[in-house]
C-alpha beads as a LAMMPS data file, in Angstrom:
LAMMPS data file: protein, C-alpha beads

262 atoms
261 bonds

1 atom types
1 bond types

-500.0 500.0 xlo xhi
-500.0 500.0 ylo yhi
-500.0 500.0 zlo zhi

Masses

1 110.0

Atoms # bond

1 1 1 146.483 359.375 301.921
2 1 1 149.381 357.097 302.921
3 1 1 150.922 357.553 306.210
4 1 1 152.690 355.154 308.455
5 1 1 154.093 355.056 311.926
6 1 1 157.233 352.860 313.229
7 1 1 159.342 352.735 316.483
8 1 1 162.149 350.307 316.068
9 1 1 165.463 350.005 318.228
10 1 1 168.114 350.860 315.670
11 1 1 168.339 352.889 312.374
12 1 1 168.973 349.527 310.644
13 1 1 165.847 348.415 311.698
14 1 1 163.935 351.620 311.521
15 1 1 164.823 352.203 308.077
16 1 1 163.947 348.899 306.575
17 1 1 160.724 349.121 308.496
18 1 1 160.196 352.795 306.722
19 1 1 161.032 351.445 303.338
20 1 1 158.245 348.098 303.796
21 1 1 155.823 350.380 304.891
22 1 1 156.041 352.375 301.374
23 1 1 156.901 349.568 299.426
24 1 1 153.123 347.965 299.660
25 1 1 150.931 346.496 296.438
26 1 1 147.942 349.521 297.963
27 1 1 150.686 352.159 297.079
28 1 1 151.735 351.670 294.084
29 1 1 153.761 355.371 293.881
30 1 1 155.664 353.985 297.074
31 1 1 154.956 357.514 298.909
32 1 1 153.778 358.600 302.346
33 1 1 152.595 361.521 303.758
34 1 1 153.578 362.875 307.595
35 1 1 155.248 359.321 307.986
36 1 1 156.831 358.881 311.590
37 1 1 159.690 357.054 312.028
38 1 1 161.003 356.714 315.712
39 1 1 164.623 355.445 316.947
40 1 1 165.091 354.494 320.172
41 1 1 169.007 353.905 319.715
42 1 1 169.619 356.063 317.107
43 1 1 173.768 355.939 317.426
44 1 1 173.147 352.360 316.827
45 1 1 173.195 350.388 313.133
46 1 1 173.915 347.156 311.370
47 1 1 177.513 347.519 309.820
48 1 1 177.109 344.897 307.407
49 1 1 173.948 345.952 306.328
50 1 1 175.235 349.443 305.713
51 1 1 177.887 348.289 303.669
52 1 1 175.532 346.623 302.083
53 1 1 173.568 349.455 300.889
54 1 1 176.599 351.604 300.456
55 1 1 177.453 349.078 297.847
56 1 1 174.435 349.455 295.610
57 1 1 174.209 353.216 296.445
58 1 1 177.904 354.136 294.884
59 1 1 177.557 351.535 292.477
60 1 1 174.462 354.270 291.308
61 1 1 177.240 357.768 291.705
62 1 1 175.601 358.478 295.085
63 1 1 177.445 359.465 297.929
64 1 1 178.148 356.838 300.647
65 1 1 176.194 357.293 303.691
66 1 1 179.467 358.108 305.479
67 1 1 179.228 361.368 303.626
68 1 1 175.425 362.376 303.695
69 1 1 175.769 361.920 307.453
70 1 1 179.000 364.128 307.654
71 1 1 176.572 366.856 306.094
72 1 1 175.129 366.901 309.637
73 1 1 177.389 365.916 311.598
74 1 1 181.120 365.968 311.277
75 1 1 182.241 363.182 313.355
76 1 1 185.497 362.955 312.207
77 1 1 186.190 366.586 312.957
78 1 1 184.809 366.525 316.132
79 1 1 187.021 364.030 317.665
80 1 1 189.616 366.821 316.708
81 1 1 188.128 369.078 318.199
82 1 1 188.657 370.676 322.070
83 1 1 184.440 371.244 321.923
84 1 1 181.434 372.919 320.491
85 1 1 183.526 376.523 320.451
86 1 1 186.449 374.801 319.029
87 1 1 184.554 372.899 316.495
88 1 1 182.030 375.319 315.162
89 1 1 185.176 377.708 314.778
90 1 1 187.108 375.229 312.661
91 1 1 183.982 374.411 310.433
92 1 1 183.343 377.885 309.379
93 1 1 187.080 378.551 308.582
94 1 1 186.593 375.342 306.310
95 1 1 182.814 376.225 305.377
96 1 1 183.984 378.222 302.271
97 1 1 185.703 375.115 300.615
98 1 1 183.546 372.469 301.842
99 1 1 180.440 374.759 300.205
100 1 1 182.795 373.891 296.464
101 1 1 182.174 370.027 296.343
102 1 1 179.651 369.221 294.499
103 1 1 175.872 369.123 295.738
104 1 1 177.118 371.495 299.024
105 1 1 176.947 375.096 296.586
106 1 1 174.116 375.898 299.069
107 1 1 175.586 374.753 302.219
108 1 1 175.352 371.733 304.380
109 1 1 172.565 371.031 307.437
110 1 1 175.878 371.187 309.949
111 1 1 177.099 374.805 308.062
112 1 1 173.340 376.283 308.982
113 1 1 173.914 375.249 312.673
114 1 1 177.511 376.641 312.993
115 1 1 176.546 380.142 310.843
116 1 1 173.347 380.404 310.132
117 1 1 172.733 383.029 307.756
118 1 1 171.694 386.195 309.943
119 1 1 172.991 389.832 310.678
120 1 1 176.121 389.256 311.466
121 1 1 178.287 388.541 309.051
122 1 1 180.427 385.326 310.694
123 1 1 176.332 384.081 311.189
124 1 1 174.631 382.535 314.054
125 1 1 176.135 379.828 316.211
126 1 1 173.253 378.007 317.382
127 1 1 174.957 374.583 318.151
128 1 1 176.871 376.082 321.295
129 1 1 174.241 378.180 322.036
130 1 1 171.467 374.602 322.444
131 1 1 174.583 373.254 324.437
132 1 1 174.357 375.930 326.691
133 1 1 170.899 375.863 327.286
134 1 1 170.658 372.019 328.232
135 1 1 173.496 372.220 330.060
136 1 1 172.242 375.209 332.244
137 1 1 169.004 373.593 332.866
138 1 1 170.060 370.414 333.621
139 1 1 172.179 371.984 336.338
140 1 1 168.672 373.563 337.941
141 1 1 165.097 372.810 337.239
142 1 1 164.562 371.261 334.206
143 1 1 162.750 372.919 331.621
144 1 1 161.665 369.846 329.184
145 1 1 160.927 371.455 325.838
146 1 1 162.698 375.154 325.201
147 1 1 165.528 373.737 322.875
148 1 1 164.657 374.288 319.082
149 1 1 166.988 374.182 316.364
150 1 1 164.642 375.642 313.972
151 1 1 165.354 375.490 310.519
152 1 1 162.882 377.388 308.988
153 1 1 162.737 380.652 310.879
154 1 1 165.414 383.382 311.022
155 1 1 167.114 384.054 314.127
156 1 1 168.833 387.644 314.084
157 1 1 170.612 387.245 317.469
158 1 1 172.515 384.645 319.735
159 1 1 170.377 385.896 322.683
160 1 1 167.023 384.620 320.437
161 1 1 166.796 381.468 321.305
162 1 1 167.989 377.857 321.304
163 1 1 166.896 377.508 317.700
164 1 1 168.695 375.452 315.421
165 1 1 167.627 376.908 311.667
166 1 1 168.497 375.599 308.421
167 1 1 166.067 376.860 306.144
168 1 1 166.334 380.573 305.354
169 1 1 163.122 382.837 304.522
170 1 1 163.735 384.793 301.391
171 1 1 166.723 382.550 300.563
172 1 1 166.226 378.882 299.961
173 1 1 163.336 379.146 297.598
174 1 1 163.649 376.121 295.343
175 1 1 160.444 373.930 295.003
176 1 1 162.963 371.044 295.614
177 1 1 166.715 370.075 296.895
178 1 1 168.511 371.593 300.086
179 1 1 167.566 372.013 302.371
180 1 1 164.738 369.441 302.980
181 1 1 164.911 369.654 306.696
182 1 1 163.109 372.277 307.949
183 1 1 163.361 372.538 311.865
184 1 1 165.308 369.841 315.252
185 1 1 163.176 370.094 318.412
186 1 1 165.309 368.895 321.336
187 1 1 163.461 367.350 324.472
188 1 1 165.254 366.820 327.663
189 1 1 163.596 364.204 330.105
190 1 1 163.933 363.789 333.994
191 1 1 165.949 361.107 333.668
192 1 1 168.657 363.740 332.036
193 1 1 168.266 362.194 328.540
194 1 1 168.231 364.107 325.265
195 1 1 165.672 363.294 322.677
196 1 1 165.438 364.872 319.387
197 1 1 162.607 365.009 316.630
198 1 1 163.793 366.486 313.132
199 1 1 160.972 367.422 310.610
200 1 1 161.704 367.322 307.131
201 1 1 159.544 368.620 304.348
202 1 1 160.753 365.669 302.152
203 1 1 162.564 362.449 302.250
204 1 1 164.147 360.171 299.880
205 1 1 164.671 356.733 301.538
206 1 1 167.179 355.553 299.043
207 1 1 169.106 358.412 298.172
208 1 1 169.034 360.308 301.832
209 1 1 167.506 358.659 304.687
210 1 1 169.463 356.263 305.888
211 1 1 172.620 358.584 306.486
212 1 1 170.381 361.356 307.584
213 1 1 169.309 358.973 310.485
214 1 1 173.278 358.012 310.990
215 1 1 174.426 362.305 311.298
216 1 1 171.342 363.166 313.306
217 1 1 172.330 360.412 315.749
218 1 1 175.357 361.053 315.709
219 1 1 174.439 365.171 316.369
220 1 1 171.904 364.786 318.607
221 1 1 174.438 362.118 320.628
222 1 1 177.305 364.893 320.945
223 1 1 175.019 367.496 322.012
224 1 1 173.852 365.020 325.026
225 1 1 177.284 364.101 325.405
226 1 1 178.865 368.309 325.376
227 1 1 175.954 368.925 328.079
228 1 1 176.595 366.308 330.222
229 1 1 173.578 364.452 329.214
230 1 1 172.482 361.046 328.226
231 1 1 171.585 360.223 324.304
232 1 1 167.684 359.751 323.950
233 1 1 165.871 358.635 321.296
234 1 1 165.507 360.290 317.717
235 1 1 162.129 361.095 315.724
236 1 1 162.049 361.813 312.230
237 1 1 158.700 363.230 310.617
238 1 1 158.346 363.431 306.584
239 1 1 156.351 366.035 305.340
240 1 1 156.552 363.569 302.186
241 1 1 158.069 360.408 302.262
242 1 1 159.271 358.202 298.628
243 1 1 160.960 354.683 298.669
244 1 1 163.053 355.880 295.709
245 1 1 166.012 353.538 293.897
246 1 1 166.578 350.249 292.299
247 1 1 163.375 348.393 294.310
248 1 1 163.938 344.765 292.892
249 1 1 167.190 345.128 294.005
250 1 1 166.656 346.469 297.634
251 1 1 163.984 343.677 298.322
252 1 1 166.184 340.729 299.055
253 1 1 167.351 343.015 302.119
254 1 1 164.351 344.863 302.831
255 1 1 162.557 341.263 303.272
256 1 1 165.457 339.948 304.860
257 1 1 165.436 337.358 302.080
258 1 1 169.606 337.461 300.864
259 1 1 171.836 340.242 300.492
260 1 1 171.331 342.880 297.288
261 1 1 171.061 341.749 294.076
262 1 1 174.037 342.796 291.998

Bonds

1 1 1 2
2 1 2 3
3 1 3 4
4 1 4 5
5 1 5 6
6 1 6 7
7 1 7 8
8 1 8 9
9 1 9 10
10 1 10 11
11 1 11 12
12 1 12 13
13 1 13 14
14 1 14 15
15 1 15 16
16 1 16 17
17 1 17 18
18 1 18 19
19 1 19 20
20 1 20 21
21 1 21 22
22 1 22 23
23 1 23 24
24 1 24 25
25 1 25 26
26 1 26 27
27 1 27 28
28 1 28 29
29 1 29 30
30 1 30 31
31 1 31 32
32 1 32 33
33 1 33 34
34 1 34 35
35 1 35 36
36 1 36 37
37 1 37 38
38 1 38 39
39 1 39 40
40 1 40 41
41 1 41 42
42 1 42 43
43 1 43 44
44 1 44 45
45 1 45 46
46 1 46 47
47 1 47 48
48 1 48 49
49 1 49 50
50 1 50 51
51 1 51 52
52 1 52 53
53 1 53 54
54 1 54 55
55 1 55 56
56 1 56 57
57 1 57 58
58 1 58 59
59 1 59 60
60 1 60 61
61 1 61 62
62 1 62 63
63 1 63 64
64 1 64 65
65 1 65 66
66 1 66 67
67 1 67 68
68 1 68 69
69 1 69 70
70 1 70 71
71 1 71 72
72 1 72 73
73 1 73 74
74 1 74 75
75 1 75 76
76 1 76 77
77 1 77 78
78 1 78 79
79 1 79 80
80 1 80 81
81 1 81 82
82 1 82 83
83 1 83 84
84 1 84 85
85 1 85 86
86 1 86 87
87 1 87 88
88 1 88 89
89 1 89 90
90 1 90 91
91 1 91 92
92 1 92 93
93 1 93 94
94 1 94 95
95 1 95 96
96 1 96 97
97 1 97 98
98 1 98 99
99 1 99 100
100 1 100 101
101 1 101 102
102 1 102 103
103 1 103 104
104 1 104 105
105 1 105 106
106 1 106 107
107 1 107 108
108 1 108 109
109 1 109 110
110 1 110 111
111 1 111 112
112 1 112 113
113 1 113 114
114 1 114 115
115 1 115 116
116 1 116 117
117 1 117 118
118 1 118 119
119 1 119 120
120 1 120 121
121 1 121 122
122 1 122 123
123 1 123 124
124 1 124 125
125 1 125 126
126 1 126 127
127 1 127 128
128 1 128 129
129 1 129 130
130 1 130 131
131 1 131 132
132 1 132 133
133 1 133 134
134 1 134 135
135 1 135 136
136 1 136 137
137 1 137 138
138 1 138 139
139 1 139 140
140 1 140 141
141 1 141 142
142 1 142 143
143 1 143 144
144 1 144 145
145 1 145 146
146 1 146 147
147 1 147 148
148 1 148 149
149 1 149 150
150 1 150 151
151 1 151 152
152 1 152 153
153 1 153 154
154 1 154 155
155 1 155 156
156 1 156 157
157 1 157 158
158 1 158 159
159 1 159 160
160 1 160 161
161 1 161 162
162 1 162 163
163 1 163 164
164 1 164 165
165 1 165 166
166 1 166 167
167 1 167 168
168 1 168 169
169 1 169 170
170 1 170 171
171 1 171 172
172 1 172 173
173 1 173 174
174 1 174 175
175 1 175 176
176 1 176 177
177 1 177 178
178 1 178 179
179 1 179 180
180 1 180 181
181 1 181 182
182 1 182 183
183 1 183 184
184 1 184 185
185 1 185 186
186 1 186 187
187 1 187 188
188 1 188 189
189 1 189 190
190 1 190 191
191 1 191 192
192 1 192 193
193 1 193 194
194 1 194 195
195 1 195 196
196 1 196 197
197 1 197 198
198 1 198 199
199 1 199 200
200 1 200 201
201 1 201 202
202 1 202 203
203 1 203 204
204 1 204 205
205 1 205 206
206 1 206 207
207 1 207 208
208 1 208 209
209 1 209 210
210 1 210 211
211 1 211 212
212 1 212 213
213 1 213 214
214 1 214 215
215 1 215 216
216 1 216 217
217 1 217 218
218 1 218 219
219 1 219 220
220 1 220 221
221 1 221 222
222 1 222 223
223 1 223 224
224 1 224 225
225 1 225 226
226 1 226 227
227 1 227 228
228 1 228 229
229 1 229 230
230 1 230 231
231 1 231 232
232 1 232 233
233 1 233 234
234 1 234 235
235 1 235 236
236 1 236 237
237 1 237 238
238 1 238 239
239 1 239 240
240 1 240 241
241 1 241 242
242 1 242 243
243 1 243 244
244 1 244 245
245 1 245 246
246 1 246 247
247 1 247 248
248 1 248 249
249 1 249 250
250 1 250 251
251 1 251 252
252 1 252 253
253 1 253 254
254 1 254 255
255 1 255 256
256 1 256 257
257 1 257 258
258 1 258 259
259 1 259 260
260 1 260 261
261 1 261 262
């Protein structure tokens, strides 16, 4: 079995290290199982490296990274927004339409936080709901670990938990495709930081990872910020991990060697 572990400062730099793990001449399937990759400034990224890979990602008809990271986290919106009430509101109104682009039929990871699919029929808020739980216990004694956002349980009321779900039992039942990640553990420290570790059953480097890193920053940095906290660091643990794409023409960045190769 494959497996790797990394802690790097940035996603930039966490990412690359990721993909050079996998891409090894003793792997010659470039997977990984239970791979950790660990981000201590996970809000943080190399611009010109990301436009980098944006180039040779569209140039392929995949989404830029700007939009797989708006699938967890709607930054733009947010900066709209009054707050969590305010913004969770406004994203289900628009849930409906955003669901008719294609590859969101079944949803996005920020949609499962907002309503998650439960009882009631406007579904479960769990985003304010975390919110309130950090900020209540930051205010008192700290409890360090009792802030899940659980994405493969069902939670039938607000008064469950902090859970934050995205998987659905009985619903999401494709061998493959959305949603991959599976459950967001939040951690708060006694320095009043935030940290977050996301699990996901699988990962595609190429296609996904690198703007799933950018929207759970970005997430996990307004949730610290809505509570009153300080952003921590971010986790991310693949269930299975593959260094998908074009990989003669991500070396020259990967190695650090020139910029991508046409």
């Amino acid at each position: 079995m494959h497996t790797f572990t990394v802690t790097e400062r940035d996603v930039t730099q966490a990412w690359v290290a990721a993909c050079n793990k996998l891409d090894r001449k003793d792997n010659p399937d470039r997977t990984g199982l239970h791979t950790v990759v660990r981000i201590a400034d996970p809000t943080s990224d190399d611009l010109v490296f990301r436009a980098e890979l944006d180039r040779l990602r569209t140039a392929r008809g995949l989404w830029p990274l700007e939009t797989v990271a708006g699938t967890l986290f709607p930054e733009a919106l947010a900066a709209r927004c009054a707050g969590p009430d305010d913004l969770a509101k406004r994203y289900r109104q628009m849930y409906q339409v955003i669901k008719r682009y294609p590859g969101n039929h079944r949803g996005t990871y920020f949609g499962r936080l907002v309503s998650y699919p439960a009882a009631s029929k406007s579904g479960v808020d769990q985003l304010c709901t975390v919110i309130g739980r950090l900020r209540a216990q930051a205010a008192g004694n700290k409890i360090a670990a009792a802030y899940e956002i659980d994405i493969a349980a069902a939670m039938e009321t607000e008064e469950a938990g902090a859970d934050l779900m995205v998987h659905t039992a009985g619903k999401d039942n494709s061998y493959i495709g959305f949603p991959c990640l599976s459950h967001i553990s939040l951690q708060l420290d006694r320095d009043r930081r935030v940290h977050a570790a996301a699990l996901y059953r699988s990962h595609f480097m190429f296609e996904r990872a690198y703007g799933n890193y950018l929207g759970l920053g970005r997430l996990l940095a307004y949730i610290a910020q809505q509570a009153e906290l300080a952003c921590g660091s971010l986790t991310v643990v693949a269930g299975h991990a593959r260094l998908d794409g074009p990989i003669t023409q991500l070396r020259p960045l990967l190695t650090g060697t020139g910029r991508l190769a046409a």
